[in-house]
VEXDO-485407 format. One record per residue: residue number from 1; residue in one letter; x, y, z of N, C-alpha, C in turn. Coordinates in Angstrom, 2 decimals. Layout:
SITE num residuo      nu      nv      nw     cau     cav     caw      cu      cv      cw
SITE NUM       a       X       Y       Z       X       Y       Z       X       Y       Z
...
END
This chain:
SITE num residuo      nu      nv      nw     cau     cav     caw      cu      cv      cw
SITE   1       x  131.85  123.18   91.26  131.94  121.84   90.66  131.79  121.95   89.15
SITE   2       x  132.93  121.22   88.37  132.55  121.24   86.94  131.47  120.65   86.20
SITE   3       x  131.00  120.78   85.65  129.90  120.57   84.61  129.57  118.94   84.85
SITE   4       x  130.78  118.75   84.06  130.67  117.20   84.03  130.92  116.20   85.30
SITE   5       x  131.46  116.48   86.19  131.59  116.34   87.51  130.19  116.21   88.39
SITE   6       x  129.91  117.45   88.22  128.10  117.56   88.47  127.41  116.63   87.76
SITE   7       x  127.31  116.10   86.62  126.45  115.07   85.58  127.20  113.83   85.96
SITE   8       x  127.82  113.67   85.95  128.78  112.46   87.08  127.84  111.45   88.34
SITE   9       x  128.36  112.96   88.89  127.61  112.50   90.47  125.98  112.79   90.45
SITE  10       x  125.42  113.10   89.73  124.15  113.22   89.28  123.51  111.84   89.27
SITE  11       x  124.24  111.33   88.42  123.58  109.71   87.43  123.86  108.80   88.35
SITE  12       x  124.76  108.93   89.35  125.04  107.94   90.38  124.18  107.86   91.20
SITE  13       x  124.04  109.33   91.95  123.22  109.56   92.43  121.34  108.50   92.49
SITE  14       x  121.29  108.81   90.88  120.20  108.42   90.91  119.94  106.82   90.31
SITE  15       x  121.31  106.39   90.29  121.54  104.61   89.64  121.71  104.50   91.91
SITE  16       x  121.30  105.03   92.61  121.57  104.09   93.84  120.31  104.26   94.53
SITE  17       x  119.51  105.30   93.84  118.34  105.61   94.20  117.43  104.59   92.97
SITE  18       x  117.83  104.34   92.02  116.82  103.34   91.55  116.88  101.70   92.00
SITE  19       x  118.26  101.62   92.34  119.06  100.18   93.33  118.09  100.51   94.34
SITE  20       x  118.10  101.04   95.12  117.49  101.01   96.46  115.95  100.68   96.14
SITE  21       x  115.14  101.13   95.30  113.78  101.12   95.47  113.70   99.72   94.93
SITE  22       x  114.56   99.42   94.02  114.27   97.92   93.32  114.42   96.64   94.25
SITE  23       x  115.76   96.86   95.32  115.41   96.37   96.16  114.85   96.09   97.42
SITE  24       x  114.87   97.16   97.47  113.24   97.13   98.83  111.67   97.13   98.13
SITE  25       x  111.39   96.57   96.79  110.36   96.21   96.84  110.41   94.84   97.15
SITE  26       x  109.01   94.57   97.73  109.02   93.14   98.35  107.82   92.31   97.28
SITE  27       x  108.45   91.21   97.05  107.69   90.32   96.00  106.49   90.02   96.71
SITE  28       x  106.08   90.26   97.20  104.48   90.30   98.30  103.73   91.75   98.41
SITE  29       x  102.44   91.38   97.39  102.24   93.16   97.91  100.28   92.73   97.85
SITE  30       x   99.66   93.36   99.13   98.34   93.44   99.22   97.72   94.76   99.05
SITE  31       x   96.59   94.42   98.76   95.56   95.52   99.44   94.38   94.95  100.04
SITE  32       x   94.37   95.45  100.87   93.52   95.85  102.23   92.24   96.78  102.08
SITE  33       x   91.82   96.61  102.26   90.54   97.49  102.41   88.87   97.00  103.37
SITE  34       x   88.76   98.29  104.17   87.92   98.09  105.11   87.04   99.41  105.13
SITE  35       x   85.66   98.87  105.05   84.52   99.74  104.80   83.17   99.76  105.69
SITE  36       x   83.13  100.27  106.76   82.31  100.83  107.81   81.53  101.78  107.75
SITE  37       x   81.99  102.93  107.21   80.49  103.79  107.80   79.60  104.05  105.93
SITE  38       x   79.14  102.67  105.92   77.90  102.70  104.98   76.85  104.38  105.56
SITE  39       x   75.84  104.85  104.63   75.56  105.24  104.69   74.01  104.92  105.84
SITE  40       x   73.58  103.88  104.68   73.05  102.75  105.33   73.54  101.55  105.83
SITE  41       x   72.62  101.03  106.86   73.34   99.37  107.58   74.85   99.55  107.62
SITE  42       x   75.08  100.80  108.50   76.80  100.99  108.78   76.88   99.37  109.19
SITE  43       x   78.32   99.34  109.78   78.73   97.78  110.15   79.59   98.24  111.33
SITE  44       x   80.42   97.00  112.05   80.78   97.54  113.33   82.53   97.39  113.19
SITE  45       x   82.71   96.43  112.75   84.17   95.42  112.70   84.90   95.80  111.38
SITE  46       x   84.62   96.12  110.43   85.96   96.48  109.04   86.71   96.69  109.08
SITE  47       x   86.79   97.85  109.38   87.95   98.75  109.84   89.04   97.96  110.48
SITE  48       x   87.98   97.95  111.85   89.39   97.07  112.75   89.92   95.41  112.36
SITE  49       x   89.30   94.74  111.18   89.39   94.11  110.87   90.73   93.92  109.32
SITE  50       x   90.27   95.10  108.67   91.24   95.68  108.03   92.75   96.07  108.51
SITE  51       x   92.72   96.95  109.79   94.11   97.38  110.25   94.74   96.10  110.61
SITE  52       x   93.96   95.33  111.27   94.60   94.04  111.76   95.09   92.79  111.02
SITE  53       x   94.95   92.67  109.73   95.36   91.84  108.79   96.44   92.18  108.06
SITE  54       x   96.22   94.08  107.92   97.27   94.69  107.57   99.09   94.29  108.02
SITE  55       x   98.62   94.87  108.95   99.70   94.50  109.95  100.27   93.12  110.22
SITE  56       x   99.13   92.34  109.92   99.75   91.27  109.95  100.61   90.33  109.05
SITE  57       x  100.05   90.76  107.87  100.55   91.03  106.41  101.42   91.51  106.81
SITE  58       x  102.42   92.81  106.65  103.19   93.50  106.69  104.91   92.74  107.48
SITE  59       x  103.53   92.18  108.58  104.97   91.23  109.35  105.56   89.93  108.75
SITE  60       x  104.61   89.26  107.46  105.32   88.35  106.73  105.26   88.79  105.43
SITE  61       x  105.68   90.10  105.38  107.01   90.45  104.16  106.21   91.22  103.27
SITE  62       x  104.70   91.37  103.22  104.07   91.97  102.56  104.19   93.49  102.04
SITE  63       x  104.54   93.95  101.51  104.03   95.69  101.21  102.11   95.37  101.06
SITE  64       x  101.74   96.75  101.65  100.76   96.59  102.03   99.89   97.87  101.44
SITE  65       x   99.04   98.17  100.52   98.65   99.12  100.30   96.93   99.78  101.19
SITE  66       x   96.69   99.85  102.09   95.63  100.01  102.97   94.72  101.49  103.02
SITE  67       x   93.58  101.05  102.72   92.07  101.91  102.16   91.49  101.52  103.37
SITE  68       x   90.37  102.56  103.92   89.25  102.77  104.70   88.50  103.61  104.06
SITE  69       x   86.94  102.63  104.10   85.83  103.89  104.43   86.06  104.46  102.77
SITE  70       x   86.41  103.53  102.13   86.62  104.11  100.90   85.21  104.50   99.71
SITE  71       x   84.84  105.21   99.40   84.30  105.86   98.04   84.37  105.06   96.97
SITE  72       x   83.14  105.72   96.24   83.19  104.11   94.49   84.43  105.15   93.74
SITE  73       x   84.69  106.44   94.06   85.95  106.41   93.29   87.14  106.30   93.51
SITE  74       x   87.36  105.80   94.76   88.56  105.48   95.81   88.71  103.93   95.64
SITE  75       x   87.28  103.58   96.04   87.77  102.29   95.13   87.77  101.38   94.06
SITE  76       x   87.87  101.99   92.89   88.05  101.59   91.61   89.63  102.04   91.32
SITE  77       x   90.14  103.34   92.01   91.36  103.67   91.90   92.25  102.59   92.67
SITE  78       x   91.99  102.39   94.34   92.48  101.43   94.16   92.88   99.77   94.16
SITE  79       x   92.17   99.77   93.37   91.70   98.08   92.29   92.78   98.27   91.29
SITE  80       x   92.87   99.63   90.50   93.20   99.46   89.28   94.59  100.31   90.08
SITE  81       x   95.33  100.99   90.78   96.65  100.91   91.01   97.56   99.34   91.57
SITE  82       x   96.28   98.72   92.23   96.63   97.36   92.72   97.15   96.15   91.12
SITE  83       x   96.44   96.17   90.80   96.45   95.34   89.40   97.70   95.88   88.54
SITE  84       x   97.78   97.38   88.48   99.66   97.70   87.87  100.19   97.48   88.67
SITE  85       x  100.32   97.79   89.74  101.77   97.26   91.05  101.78   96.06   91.05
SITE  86       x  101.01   95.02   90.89  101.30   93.47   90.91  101.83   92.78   89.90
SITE  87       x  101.54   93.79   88.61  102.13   93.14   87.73  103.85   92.25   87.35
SITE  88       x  104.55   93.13   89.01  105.82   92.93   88.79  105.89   92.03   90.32
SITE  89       x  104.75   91.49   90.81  105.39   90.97   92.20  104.53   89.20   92.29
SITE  90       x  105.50   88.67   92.85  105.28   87.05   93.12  104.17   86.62   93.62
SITE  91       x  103.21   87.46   94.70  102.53   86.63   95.53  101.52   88.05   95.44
SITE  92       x  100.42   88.33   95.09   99.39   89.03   95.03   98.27   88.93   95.91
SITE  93       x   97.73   89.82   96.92   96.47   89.65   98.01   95.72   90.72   97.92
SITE  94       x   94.37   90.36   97.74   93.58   91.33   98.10   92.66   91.19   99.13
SITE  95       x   92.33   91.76  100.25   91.34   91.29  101.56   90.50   92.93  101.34
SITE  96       x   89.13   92.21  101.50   88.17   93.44  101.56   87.31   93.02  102.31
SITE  97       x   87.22   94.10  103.48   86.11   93.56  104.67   84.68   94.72  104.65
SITE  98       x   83.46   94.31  104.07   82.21   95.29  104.08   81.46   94.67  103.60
SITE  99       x   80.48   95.40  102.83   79.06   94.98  102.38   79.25   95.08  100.62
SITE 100       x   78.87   93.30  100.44   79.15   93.16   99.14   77.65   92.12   98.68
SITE 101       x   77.51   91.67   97.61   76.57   91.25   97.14   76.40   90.51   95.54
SITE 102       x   75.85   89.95   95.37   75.70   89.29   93.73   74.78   89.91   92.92
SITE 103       x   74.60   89.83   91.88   73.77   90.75   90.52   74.02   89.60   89.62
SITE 104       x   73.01   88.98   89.40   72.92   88.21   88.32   74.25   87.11   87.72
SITE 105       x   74.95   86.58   88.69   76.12   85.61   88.51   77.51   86.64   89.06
SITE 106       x   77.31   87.75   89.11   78.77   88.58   89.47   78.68   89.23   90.92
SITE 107       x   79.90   88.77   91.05   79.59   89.91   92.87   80.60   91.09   92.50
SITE 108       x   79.84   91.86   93.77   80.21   93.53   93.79   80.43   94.19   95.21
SITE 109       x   81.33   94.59   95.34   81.90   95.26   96.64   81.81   96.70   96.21
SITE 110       x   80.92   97.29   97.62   80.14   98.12   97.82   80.88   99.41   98.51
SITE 111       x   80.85  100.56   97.60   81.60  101.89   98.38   80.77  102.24   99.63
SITE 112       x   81.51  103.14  100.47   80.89  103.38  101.50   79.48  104.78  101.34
SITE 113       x   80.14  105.13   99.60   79.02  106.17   99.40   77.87  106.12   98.34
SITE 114       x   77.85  104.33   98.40   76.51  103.62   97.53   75.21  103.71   97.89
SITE 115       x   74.40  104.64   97.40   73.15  105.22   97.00   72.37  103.78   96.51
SITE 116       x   71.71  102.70   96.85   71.47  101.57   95.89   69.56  101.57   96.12
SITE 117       x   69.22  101.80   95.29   67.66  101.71   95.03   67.02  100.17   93.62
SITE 118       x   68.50  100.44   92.96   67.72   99.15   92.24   69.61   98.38   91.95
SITE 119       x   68.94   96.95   91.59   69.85   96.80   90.59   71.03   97.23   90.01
SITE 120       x   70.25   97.95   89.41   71.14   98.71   87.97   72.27   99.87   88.72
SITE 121       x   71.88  100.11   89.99   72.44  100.85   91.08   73.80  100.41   91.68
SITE 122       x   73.74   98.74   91.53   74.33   98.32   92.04   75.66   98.27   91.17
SITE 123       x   75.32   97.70   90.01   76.52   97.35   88.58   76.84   99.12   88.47
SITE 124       x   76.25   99.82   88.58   76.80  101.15   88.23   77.59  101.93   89.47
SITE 125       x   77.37  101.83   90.71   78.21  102.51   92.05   79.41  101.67   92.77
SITE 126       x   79.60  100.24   92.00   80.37   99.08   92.57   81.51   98.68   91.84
SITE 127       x   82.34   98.28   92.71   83.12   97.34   92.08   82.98   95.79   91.75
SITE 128       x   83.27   95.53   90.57   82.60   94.37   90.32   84.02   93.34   90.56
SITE 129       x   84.15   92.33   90.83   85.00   91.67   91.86   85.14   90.29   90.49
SITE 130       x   84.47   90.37   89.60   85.12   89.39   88.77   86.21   90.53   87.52
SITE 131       x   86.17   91.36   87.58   86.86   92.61   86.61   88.45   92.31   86.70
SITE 132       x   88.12   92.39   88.37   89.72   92.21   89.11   90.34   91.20   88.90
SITE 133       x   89.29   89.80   89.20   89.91   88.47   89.05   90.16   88.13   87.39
SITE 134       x   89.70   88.95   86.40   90.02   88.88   84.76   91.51   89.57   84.79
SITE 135       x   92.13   90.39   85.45   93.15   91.32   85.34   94.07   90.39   86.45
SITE 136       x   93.87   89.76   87.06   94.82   88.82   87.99   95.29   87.74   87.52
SITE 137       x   94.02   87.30   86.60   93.97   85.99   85.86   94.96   86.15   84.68
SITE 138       x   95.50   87.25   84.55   95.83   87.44   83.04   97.39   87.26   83.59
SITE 139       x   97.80   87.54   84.72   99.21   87.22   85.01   99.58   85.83   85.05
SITE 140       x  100.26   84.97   83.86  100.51   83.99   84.14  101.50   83.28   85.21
SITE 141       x  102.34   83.99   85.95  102.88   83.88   87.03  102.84   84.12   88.28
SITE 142       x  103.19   83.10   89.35  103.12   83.67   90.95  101.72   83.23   91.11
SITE 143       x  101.27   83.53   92.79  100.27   83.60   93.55   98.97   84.80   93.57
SITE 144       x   97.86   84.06   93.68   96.83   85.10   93.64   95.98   84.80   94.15
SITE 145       x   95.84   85.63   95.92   94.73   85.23   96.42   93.59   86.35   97.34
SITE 146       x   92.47   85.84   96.59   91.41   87.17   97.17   90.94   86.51   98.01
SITE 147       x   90.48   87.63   99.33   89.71   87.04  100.66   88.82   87.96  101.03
SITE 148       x   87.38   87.73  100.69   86.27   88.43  100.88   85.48   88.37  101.89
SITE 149       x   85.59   89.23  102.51   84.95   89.09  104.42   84.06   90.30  104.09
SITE 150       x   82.76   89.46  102.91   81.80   90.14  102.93   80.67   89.34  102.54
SITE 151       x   79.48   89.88  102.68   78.10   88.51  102.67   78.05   89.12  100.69
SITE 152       x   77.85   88.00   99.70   77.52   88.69   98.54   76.79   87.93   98.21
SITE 153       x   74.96   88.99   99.06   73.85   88.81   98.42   73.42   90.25   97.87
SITE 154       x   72.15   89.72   97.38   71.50   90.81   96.22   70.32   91.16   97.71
SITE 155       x   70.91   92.98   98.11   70.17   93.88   98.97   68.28   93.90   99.07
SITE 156       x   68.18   93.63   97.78   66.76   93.99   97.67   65.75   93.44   98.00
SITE 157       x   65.70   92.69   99.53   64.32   92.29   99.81   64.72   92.02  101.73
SITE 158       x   63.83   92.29  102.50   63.75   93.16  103.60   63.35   91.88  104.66
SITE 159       x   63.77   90.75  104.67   63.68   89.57  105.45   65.04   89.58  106.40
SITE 160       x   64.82   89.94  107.51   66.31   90.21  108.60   66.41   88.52  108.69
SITE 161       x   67.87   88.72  109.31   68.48   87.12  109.29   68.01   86.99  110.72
SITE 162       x   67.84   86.03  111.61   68.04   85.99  112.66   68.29   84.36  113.20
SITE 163       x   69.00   84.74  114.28   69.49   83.49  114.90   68.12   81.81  115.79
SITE 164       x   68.71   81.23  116.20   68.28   80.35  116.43   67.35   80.93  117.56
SITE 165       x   67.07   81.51  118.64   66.14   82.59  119.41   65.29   83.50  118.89
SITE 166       x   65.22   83.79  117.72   64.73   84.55  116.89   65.20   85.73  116.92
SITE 167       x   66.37   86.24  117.43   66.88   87.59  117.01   67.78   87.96  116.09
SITE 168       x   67.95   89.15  115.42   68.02   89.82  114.36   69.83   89.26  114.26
SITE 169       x   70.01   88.82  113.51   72.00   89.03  113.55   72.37   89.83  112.80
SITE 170       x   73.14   90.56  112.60   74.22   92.30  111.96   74.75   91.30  111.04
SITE 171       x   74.82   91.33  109.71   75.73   90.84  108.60   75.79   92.19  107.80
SITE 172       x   76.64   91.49  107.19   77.60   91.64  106.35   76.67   92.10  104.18
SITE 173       x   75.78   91.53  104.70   75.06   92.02  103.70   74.10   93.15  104.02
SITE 174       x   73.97   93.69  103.00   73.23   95.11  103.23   71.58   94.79  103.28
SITE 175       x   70.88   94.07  102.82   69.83   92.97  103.12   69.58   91.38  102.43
SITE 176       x   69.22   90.67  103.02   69.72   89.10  103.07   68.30   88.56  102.13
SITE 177       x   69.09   87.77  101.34   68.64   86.81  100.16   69.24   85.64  100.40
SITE 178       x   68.94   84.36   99.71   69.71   83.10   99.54   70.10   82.75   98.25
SITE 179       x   71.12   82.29   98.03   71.35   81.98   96.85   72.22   82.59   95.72
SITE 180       x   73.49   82.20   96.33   74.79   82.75   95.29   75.35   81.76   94.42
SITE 181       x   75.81   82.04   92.96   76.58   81.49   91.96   77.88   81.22   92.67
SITE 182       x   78.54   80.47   92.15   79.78   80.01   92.72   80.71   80.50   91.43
SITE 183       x   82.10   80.99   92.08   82.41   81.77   90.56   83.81   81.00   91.33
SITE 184       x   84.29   80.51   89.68   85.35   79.76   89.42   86.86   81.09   89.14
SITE 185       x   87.54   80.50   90.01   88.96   80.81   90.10   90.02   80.94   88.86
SITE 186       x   90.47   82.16   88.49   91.17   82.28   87.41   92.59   81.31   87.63
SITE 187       x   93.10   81.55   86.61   94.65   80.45   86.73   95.23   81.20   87.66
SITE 188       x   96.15   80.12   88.87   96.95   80.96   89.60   96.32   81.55   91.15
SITE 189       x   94.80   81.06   91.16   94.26   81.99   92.25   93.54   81.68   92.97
SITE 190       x   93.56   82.00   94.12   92.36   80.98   95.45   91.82   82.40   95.82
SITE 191       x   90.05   82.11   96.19   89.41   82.87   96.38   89.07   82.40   97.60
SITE 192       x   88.97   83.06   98.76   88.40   82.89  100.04   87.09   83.91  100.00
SITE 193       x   86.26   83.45  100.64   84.58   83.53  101.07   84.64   83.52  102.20
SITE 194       x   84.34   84.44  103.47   83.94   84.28  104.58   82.50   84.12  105.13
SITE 195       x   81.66   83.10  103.98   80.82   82.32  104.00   80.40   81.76  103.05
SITE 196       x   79.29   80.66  102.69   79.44   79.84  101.32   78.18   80.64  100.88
SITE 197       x   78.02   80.17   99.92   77.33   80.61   99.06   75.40   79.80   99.79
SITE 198       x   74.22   81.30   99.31   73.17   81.24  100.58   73.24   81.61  101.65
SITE 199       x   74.88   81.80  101.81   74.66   82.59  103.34   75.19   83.80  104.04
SITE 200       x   74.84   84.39  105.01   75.71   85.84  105.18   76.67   85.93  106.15
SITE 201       x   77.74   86.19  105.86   79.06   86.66  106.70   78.41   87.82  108.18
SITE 202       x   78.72   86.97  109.19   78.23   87.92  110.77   79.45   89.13  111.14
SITE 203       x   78.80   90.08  111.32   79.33   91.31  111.42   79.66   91.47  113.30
SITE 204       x   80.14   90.60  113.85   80.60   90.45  115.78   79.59   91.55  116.15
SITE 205       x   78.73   91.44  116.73   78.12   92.29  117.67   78.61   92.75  119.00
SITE 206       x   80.02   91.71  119.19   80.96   92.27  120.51   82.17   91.57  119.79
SITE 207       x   83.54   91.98  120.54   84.77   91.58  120.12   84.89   92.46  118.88
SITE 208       x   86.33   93.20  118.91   87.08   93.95  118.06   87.09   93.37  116.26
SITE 209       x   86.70   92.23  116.36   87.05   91.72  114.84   85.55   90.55  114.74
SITE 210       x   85.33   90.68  113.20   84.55   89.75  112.55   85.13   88.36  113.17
SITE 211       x   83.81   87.31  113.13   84.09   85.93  113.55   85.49   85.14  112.27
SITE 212       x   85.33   85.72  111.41   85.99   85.29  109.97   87.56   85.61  110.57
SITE 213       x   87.44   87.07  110.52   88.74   88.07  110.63   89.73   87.09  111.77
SITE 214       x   88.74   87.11  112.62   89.44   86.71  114.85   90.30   85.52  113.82
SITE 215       x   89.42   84.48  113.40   90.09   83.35  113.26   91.61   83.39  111.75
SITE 216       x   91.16   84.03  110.73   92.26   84.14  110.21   93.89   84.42  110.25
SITE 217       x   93.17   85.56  111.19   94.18   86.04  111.86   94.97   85.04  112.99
SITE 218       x   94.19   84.42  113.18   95.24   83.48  114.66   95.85   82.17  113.62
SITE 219       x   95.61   82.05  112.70   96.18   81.02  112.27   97.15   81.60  110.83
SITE 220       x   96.88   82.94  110.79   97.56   83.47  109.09   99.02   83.15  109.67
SITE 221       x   99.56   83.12  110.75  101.08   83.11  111.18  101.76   81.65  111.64
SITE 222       x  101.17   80.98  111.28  101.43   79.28  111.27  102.61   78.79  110.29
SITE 223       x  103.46   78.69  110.90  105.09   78.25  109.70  104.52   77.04  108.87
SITE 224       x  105.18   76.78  107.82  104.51   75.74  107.06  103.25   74.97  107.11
SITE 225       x  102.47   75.86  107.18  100.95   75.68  106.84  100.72   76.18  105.46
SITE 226       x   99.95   75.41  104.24   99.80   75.96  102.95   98.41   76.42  103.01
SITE 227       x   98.16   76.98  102.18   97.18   78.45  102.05   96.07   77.40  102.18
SITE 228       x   96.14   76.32  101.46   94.99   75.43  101.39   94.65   74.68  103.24
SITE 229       x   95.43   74.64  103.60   95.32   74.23  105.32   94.83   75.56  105.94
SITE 230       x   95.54   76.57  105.94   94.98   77.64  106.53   93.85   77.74  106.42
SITE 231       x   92.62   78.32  105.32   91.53   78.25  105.04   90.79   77.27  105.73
SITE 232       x   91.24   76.08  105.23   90.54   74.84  106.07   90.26   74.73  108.04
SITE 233       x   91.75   75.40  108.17   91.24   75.89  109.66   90.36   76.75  110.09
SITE 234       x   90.78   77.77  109.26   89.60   78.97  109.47   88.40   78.43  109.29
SITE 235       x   87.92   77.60  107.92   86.55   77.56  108.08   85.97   76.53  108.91
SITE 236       x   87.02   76.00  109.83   86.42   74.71  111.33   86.06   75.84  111.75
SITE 237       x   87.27   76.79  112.50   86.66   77.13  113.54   85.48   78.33  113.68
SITE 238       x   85.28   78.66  112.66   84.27   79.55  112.24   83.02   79.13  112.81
SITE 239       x   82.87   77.86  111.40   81.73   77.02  111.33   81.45   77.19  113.22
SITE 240       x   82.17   76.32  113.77   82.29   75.90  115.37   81.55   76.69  115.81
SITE 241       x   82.32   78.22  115.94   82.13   79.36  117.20   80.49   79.63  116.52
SITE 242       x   80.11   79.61  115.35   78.87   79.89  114.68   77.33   79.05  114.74
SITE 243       x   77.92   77.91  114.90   77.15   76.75  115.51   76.54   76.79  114.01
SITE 244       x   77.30   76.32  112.83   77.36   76.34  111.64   76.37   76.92  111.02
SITE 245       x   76.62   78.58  111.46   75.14   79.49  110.57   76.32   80.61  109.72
SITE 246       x   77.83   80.21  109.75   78.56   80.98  108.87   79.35   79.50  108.74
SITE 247       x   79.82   79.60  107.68   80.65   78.28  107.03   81.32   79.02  106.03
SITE 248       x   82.71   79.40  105.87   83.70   80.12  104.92   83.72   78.65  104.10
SITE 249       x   84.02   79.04  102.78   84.12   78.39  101.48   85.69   79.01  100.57
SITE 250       x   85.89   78.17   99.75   87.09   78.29   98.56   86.99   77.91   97.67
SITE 251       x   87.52   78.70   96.47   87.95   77.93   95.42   89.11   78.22   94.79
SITE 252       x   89.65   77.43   94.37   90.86   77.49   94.11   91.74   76.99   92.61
SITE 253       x   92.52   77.57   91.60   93.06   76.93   90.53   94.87   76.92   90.78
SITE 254       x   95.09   77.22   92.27   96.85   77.27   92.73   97.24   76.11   91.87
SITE 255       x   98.35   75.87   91.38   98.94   75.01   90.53  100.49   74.43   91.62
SITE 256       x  100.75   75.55   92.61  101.97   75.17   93.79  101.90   75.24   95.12
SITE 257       x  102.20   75.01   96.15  102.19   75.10   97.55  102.65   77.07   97.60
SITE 258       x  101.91   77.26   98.41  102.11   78.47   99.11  101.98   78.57  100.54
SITE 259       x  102.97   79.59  101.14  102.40   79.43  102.80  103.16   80.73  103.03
SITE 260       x  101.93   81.21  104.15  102.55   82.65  104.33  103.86   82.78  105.21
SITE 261       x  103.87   81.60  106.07  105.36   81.73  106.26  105.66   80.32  106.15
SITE 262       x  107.30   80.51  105.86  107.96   79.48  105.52  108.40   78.35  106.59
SITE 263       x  108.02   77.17  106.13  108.51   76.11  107.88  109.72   75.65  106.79
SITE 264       x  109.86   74.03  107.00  111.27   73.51  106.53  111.01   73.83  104.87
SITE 265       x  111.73   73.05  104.21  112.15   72.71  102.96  111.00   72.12  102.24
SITE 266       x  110.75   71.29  102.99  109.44   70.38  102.63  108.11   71.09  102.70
SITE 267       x  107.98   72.45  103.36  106.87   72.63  103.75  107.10   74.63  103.58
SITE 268       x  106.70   74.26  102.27  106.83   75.97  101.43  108.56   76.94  101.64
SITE 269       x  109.24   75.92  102.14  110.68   76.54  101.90  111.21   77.35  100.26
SITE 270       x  111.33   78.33  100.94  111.80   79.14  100.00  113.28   79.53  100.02
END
């Protein structure tokens, strides 16, 4: 083959290979992440709580970037590959299911290989979860929505939660306090809580998925339902099955209707 013949079919080559990737990216892209085997106060449900949202994601159009069991340097990497890949896509998600907590007005989602003795333990081995929402916030376009299926209290004081019988309930926090800041929503972005603020997200002591997770999931696939209805279902039936000792919360600065899948015209048609 001649020279130029070869440099020819070269450049084509790779003008159908850059066509192709441009269009199979999908203007929907999450990350996922699910964190179980703490060192301490492992948890039972993440994981499977994680694969299962994944997937479910994936089936309404999502690219899906999915972490387990991840490390504080696994996940800061990926936070900060998530935040460049979104920069170019319409509808942005992040779902993180583990043991997270507040520090002085900021919450922090907790690696699975967090050493935490004080405080200062905490801001230094964590991801801090308003960092992300400053770097989400900064995209003035499209959808942005985080969903935290984690309890975010401050670990440090040794009062177990327990239910209306007096026994111990498995959360979601690594040890239970009352009393969280409510942190306001950047432009563009709804924050889901899989409990309000004072209280801790239940970690299922039976059944494959968190009480949060079961229910999101049965309603994330509802045709023209907007993000703001969805939530609202989830946190009935939560509240319900909980006999209102978990109550999911939102906040929200969406400026348009969103819905993960599309019903008519009227109702998130795209």
């Amino acid at each position: 083959m001649r020279p130029q013949t070869f440099l020819n079919t070269a450049v084509a080559l790779i003008g159908v290979l850059l066509v192709g990737a441009t269009s199979a990216q999908s203007p929907r892209l999450a990350l996922v992440i699910g964190n179980t085997d703490y060192k301490s106060e492992p948890l039972r449900n993440p994981v499977n709580d994680s694969r299962a949202v994944s997937s479910a994601l994936r089936d309404l159009g999502f690219e899906v970037l999915e972490r387990e069991n991840v490390s504080q340097r696994d996940l800061i990497t990926a936070l900060q590959q998530f935040s460049i890949a979104a920069r170019n896509r319409q509808t942005r998600l992040v779902y993180f299911a583990g043991h997270g907590m507040q520090i002085k007005g900021r919450n922090y989602l907790i690696p699975v290989d967090a050493d935490l003795a004080t405080e200062e333990d905490v801001v230094r081995t964590s991801a801090d979860v308003n960092d992300l929402l400053d770097r989400l916030g900064d995209l003035r376009s499209g959808t942005n929505i985080v969903i935290l299926d984690a309890c975010r209290n401050n670990p440090f004081n040794n009062t177990p939660t327990l239910d209306a019988n007096g026994r111990r309930i498995h959360t979601r926090a690594i040890r239970n306090t009352l009393g969280l800041a409510q942190v306001d929503a950047p432009h563009g972005t709804l924050i889901a809580y899989s409990t309000a603020p004072g209280a801790v997200a239940i970690d299922a002591a039976s059944g494959k998925n968190s009480v949060y997770a079961k229910h999101l999931l049965s309603n994330l696939n509802t045709p023209g339902q907007t993000v703001e209805q969805l939530f609202k279902r989830v946190r009935i039936a939560v509240a319900s099955e909980t006999q209102n000792q978990q109550i999911p919360w939102e906040t929200s600065s969406l400026m348009g209707d969103f819905c993960f899948r599309a019903g008519t015209a009227r109702q998130c048609g795209q």
